[in-house]
LUMROBA-416266 format. One record per residue (C-alpha): residue number from 0; residue in one letter; z, x, y. Coordinates in nm, 2 decimals, decimal comma. Example, Ala and Ser with C-alpha at 12.3 -4.5 7.8 and 13.67 -1.06 7.14 Angstrom:
// residues 2
> resi  resn  up  east  north
> 0  A  0,78  1,23  -0,45
> 1  S  0,71  1,37  -0,11
END
This chain:
// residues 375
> resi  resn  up  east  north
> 0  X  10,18  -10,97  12,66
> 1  X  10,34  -11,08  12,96
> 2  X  10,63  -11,31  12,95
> 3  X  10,56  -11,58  13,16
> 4  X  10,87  -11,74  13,14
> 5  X  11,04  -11,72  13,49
> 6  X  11,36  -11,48  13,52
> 7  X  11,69  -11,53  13,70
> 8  X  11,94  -11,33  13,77
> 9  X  12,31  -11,35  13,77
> 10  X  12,55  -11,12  13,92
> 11  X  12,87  -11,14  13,78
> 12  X  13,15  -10,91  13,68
> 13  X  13,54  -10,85  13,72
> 14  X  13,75  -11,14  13,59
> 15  X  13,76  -11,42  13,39
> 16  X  13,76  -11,67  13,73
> 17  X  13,42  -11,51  13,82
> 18  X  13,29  -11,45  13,51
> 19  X  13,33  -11,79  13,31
> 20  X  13,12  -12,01  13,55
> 21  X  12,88  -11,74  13,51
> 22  X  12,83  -11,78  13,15
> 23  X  12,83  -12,15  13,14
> 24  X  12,54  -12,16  13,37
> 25  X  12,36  -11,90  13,18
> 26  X  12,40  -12,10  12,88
> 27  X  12,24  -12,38  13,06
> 28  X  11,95  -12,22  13,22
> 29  X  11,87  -12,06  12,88
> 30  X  11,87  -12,40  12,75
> 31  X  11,59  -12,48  12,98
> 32  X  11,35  -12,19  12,85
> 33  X  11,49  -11,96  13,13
> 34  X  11,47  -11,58  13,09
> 35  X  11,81  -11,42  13,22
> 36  X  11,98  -11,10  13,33
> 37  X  12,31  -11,03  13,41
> 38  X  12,38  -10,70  13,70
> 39  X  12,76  -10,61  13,73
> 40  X  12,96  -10,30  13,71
> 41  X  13,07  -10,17  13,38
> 42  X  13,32  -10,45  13,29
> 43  X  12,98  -10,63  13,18
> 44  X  12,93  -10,48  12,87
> 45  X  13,04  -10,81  12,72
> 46  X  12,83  -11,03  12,85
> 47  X  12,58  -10,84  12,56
> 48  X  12,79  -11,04  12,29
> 49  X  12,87  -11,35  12,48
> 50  X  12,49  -11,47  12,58
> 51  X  12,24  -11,39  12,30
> 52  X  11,90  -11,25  12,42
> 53  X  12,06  -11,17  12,80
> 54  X  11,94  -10,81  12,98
> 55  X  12,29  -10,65  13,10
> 56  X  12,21  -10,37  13,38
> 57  X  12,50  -10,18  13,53
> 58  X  12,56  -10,03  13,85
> 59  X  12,80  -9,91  14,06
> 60  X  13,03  -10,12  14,32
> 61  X  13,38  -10,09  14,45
> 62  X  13,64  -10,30  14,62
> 63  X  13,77  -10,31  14,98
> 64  X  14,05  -10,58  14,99
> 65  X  14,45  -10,39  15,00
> 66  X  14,32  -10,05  15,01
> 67  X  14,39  -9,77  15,20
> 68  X  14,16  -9,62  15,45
> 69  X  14,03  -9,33  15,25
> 70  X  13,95  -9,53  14,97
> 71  X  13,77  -9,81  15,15
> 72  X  13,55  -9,51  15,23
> 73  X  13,50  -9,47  14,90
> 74  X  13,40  -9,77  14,82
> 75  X  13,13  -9,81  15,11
> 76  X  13,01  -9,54  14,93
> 77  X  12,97  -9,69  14,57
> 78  X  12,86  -9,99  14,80
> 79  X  12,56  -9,79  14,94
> 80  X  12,48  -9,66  14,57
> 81  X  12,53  -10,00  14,44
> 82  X  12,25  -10,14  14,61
> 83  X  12,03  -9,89  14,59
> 84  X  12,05  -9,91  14,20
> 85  X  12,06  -10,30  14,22
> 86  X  11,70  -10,29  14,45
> 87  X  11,56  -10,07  14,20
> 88  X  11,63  -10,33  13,91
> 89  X  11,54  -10,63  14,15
> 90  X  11,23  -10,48  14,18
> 91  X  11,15  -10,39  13,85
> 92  X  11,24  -10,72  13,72
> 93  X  11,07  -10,90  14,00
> 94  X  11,35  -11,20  13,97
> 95  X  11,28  -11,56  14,06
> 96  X  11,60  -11,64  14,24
> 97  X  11,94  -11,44  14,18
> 98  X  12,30  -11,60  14,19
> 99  X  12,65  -11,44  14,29
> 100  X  13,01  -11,56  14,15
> 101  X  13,19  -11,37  14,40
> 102  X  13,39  -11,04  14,35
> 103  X  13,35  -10,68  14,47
> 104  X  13,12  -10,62  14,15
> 105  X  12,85  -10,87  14,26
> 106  X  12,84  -10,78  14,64
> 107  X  12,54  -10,50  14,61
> 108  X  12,32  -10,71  14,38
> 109  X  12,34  -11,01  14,62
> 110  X  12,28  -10,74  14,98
> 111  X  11,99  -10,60  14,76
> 112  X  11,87  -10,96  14,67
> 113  X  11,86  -11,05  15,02
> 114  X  11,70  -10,79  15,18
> 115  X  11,44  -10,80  14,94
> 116  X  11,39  -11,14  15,02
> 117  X  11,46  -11,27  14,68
> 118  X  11,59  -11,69  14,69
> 119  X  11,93  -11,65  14,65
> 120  X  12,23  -11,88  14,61
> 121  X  12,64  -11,80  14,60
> 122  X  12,90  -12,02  14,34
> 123  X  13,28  -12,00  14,52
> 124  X  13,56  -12,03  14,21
> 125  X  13,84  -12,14  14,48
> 126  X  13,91  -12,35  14,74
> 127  X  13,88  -12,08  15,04
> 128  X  13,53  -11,88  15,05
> 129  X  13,61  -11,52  14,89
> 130  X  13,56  -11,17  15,09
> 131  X  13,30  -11,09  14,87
> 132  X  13,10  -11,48  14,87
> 133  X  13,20  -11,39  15,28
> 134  X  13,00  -11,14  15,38
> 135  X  12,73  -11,27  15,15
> 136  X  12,74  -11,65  15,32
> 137  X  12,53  -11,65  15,56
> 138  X  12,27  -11,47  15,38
> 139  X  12,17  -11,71  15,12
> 140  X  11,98  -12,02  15,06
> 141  X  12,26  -12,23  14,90
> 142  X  12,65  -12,24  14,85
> 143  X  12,75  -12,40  14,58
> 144  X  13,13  -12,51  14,58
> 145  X  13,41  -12,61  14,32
> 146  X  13,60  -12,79  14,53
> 147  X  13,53  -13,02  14,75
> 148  X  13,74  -12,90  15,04
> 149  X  13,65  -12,53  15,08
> 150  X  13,80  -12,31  15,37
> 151  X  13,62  -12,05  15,53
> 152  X  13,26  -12,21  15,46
> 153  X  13,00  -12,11  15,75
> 154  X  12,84  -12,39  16,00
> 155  X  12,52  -12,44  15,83
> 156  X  12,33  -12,78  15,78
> 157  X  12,53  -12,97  15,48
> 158  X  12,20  -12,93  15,25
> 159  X  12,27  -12,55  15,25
> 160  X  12,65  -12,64  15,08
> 161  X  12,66  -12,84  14,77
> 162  X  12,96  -12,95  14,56
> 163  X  12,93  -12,86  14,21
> 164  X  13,23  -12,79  14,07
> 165  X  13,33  -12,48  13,83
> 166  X  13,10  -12,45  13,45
> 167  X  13,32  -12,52  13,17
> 168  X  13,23  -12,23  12,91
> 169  X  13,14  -12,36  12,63
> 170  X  13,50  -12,36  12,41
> 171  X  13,68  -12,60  12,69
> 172  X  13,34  -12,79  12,67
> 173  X  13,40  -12,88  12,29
> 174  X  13,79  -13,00  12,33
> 175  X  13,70  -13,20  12,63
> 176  X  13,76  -13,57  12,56
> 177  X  14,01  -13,49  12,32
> 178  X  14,31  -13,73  12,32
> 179  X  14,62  -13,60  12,51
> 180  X  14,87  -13,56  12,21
> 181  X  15,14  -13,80  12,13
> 182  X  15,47  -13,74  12,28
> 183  X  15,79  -13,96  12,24
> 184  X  16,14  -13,88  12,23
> 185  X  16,19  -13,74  11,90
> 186  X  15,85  -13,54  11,81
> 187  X  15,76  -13,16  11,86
> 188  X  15,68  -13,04  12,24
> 189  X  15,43  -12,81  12,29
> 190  X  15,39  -12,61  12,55
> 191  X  15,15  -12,34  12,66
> 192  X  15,18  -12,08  12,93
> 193  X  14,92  -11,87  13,08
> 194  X  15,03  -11,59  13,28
> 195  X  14,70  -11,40  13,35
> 196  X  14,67  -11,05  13,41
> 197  X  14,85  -11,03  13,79
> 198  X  15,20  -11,09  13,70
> 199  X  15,27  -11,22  13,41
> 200  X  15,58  -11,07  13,41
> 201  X  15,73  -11,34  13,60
> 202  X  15,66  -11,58  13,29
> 203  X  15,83  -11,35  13,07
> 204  X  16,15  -11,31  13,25
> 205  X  16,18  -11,69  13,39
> 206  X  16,05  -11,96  13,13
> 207  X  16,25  -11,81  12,77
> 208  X  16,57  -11,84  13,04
> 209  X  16,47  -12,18  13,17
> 210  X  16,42  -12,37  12,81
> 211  X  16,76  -12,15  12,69
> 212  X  16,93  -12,36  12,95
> 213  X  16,78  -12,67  12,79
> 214  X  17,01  -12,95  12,59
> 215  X  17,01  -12,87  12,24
> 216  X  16,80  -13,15  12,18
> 217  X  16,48  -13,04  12,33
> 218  X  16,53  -12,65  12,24
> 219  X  16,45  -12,78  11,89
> 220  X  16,14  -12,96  11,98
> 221  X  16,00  -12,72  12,17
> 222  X  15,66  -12,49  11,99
> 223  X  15,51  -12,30  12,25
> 224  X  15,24  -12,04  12,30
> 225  X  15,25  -11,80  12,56
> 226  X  15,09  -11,54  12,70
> 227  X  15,25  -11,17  12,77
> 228  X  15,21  -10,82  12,84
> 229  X  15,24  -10,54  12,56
> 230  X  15,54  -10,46  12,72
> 231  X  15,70  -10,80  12,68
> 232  X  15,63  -10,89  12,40
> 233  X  15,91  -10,77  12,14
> 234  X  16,24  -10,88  12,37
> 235  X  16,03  -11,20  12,49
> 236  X  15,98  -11,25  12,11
> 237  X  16,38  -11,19  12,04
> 238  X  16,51  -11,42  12,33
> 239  X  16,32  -11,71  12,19
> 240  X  16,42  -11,64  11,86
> 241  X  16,78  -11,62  11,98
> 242  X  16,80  -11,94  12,14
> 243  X  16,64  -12,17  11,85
> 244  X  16,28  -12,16  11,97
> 245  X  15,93  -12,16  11,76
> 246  X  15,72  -11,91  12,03
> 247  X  15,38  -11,75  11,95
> 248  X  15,34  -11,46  12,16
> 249  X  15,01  -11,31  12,24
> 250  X  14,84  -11,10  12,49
> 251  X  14,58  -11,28  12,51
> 252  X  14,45  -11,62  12,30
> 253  X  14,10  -11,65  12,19
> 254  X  14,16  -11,98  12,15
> 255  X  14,34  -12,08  12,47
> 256  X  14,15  -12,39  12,56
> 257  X  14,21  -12,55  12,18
> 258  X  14,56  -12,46  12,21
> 259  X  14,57  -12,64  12,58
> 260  X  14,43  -12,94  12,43
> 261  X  14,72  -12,97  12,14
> 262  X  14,98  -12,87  12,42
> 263  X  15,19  -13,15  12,64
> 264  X  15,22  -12,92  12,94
> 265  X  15,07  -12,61  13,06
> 266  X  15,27  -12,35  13,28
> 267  X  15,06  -12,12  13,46
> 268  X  14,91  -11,91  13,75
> 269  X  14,68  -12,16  13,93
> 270  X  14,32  -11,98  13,93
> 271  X  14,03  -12,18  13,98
> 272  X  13,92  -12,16  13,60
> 273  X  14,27  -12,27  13,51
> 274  X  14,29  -12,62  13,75
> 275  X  13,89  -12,69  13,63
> 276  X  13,99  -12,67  13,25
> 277  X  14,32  -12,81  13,28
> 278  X  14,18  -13,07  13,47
> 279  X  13,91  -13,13  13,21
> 280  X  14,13  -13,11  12,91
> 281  X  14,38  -13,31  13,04
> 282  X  14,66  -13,15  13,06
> 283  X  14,96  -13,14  13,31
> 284  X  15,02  -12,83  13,42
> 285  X  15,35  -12,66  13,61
> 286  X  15,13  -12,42  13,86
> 287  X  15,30  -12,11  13,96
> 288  X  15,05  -11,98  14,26
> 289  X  15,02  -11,58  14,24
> 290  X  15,18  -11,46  14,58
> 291  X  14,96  -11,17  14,62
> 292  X  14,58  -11,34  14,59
> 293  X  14,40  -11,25  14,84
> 294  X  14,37  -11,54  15,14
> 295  X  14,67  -11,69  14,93
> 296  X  14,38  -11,89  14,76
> 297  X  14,59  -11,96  14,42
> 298  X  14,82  -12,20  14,61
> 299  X  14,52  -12,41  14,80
> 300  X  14,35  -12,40  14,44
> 301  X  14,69  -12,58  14,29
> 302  X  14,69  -12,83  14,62
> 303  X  14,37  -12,99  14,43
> 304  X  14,59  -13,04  14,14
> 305  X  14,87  -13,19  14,24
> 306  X  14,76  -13,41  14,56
> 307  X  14,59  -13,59  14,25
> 308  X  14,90  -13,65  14,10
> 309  X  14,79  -13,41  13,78
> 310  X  15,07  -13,13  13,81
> 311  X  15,36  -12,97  13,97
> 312  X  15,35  -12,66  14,22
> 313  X  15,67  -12,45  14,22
> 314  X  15,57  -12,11  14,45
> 315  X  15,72  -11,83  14,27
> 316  X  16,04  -11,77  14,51
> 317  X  16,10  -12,10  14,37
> 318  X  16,02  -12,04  13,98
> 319  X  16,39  -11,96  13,83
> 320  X  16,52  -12,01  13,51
> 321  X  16,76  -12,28  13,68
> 322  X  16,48  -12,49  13,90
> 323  X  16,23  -12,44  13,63
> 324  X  16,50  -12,58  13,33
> 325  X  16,56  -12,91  13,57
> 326  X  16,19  -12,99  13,59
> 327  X  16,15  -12,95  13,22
> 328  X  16,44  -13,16  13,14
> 329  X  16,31  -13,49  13,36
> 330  X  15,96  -13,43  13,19
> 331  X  16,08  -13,44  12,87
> 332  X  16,37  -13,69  12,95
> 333  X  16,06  -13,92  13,09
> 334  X  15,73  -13,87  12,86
> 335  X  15,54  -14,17  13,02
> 336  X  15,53  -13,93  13,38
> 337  X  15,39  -13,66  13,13
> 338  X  15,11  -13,91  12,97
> 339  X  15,00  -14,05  13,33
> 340  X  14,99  -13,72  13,45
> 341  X  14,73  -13,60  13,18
> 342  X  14,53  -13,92  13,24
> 343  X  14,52  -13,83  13,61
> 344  X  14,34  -13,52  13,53
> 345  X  14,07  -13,64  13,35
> 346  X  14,02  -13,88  13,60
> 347  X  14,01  -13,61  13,83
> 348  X  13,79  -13,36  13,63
> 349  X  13,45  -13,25  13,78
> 350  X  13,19  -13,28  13,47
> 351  X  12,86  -13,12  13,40
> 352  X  12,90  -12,87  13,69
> 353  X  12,69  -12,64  13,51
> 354  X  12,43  -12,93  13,51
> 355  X  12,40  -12,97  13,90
> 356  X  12,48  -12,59  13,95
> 357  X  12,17  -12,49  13,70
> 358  X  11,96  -12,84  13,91
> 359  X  12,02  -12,66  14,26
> 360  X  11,89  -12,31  14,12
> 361  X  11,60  -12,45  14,02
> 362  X  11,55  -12,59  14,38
> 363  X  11,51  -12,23  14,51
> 364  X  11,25  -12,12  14,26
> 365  X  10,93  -12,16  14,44
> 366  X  10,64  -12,31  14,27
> 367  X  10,40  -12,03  14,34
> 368  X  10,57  -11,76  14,45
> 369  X  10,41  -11,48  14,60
> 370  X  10,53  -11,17  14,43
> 371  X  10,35  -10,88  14,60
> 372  X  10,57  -11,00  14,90
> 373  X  10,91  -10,91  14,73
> 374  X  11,03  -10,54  14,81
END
């Protein structure tokens, strides 16, 4: 028998930035009885354990941003097969609308999707429109935004651009409204840092040198969790442990957003994932921009941060041991700018985004859609 319950797809892959709104609106839409499927390159494979019950098709797709000449060639090339294989699926499937999240890895199903004339609708992570959401804007129905000032956006009627904000998967979701934890002048500091995958290196080498050149006082207070490469990991581990300091040292935290809601201060890169579920949590955050994003789109994500008086930018020709050791010391020295700054941020937080992004997909399914039309 036929299932009669109507399909979207999502087209998703590559990191965590692109991927987590993804999943939170999949959540939501299969909370409304929605049938889903996920196309991406081979990096999707998880999505098979994330989602219950979601189809996971893969095809091929390749990146053109910083690459030489011969392998931007290449990549056309896995381009042209990409969407070939993705029109295949979208035709097979017969989709009722299909959504990108930006990245290289969802550019072939969202070319397919429009020259099929599928409904189709784009989600921008940061606060500058992507390459990939780029080439892709002026082909689809609907934009949806995280922030509310986004750079690059095309001239179309305001209807076609709607502020939603950036999903919350589902383990920030359940530490949201958490109180931010109590800090005085005598109790344990936590802090958490999140270096990411694109140089978190710089973490490593600056912050276990900026709290060694803390007083005495707060070296002893201080538990932190923080992120590292492989590489890092034993003489990061010995430097703490050296200087007096309580440091759990992983390369990556399953539990990242429950450790950021027990922590007093986050230190970080400043992805878009990052501000929305700092933000959320409520918790102030030290944003380290990476240098090398593309458009330079990490510091105009950390502008949104700290114009709302939630965090501190410090660009990472600026991030030594030294600077980095000074700022610590007035934030500890004055825990009240600490505990307004977390309040700030969930005042500032953009809730249920997954809500109005899953609301405006609905608008594009068409009530009796014609389905011999669709190539």
């Amino acid at each position: 028998m036929k299932n009669l319950r109507p399909l979207i797809v999502l087209a998703a892959g590559g990191t965590g930035g692109h991927i987590f709104p993804a999943q939170a609106l999949a959540v939501e839409l299969a909370n409304r009885n929605y049938r889903l499927a996920v196309i991406s390159d081979r990096r999707g494979d998880f999505w098979k354990e994330s989602i219950k019950g979601i189809e996971t098709y893969h095809i091929r797709a390749g990146g053109i941003s910083g690459k030489s000449f011969l392998e931007r060639l290449r990549s056309f090339f896995e381009l042209a097969i990409g969407v070939f294989q993705a029109r295949k699926i979208l035709k097979r499937l017969k989709p009722k609308a299909v959504i990108g999240f930006g990245g290289y890895a969802s550019v072939p199903t969202m070319l397919a999707a429009s020259f099929g004339g599928y409904p189709t609708a784009i989600h921008e992570q940061n606060a500058i429109l992507g390459k990939a959401n780029s080439l892709l804007a002026k082909r689809v129905m609907y934009i949806a935004t995280s922030f509310e000032e986004t750079e690059g956006l095309p001239k179309l009627g305001t209807a076609n651009i709607i502020h939603t904000g950036i999903p919350l998967r589902s383990s920030v979701s359940i530490v949201v409204g958490k109180p931010y934890p109590d800090l005085n002048l005598d109790n344990f500091i936590s802090i958490m840092v999140i270096g990411g995958s694109q140089g978190a290196y710089v973490f490593s080498d600056v912050v276990p040198k900026a709290l060694g050149l803390l007083d005495e006082n707060f070296r002893k207070r201080i538990r932190i969790s923080q992120q590292c490469r492989p590489e890092d990991l034993e003489r990061t581990y010995k430097y703490y442990k050296r200087i007096g300091i309580e440091a759990e040292l992983k390369t990556f935290f399953d539990d990242a957003p429950k450790r950021l809601a027990k922590s007093h201060l986050l230190i970080g890169r400043s992805g878009a994932s990052t501000i929305a579920e700092t933000l959320a949590i409520g918790c102030p955050a030290i944003l380290v921009p990476y240098p090398h994003a593309i458009d330079d789109h990490q510091t105009l994500n950390a502008h949104a941060l700290v114009e709302a008086g939630a965090g501190w930018l410090m660009p990472e020709n600026a991030f030594t041991p030294s600077e980095l050791s000074t700022r610590l010391s007035s934030l500890f020295s004055f825990p009240e700018i600490l505990k307004k700054s977390a309040a700030i941020a969930k005042a500032a937080a953009t809730v249920n985004a997954e809500i109005r992004l899953a609301n405006m997909v609905t608008k594009l399914i068409p009530s009796n859609i014609d389905e011999s039309r669709v190539v």
